[in-house]
C-alpha positions, 0 to 999 in steps of 0.5 A: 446337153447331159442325158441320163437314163431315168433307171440310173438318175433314180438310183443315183438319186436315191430313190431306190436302192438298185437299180434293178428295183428302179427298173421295175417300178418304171416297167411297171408304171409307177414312174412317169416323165413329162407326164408320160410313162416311160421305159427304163431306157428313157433319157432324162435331162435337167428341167424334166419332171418326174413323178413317182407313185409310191404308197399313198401319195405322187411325189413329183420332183423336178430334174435339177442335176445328173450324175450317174454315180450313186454318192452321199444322200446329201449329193444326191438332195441337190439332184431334184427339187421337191414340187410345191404341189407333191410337198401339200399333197404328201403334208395331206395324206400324212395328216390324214393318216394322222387322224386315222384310227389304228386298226387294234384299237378298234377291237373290243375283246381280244384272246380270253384271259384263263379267267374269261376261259374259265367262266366260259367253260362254266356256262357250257357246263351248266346247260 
């Protein structure tokens, strides 16, 4: 059976776009494999699991093909299979943040215009 190293298998999948960047995102935890947090030097095989934690969501992909040379991004789509439950909970937060408000908005006045200034200045003066 064909094995890789998880490190190159998301490099060559085009997760991120080094290798070292791989490696550390896996250090740090950020990946697992079976449900387990791995080391960069893990060994992955078709049918594996791998979930990777990136911003707001999970997304959890299934091992459908290895290579270990990074190609075309359309090469490297039929290396992994989105989950079902990764696509509804990603669709989910998306919406979510569809629906949150845009922090500037928020605010009410901004920087004063020279007018603003102005009547400003005005007040100070006559008290």
């Amino acid at each position: 059976m064909e094995r890789i190293r998880i490190d190159k298998w998301l490099w060559a999948a085009r997760f991120y776009r080094t290798r070292s960047l791989a490696s550390e995102e896996i250090v740090k935890g950020r990946i697992q494999v079976n449900a387990q947090v791995v080391k960069p030097s893990r060994e992955i095989k078709v049918g594996d699991t791998v979930a990777m934690r990136q911003s707001p969501f999970i997304q959890t992909v299934t091992v459908l093909g290895i290579s270990s040379l990074r190609g075309p991004a359309s090469v490297a789509q039929q290396l992994y299979a989105e989950t079902r439950d990764s696509v509804r909970q990603r669709e989910h937060v998306v919406q979510q943040l569809r629906m949150k408000s845009e922090p500037a908005t928020a605010l009410e006045h901004g920087r004063p215009t020279k007018r603003d200034r102005r009547d400003i200045e005005k007040v100070w003066r006559t008290r």
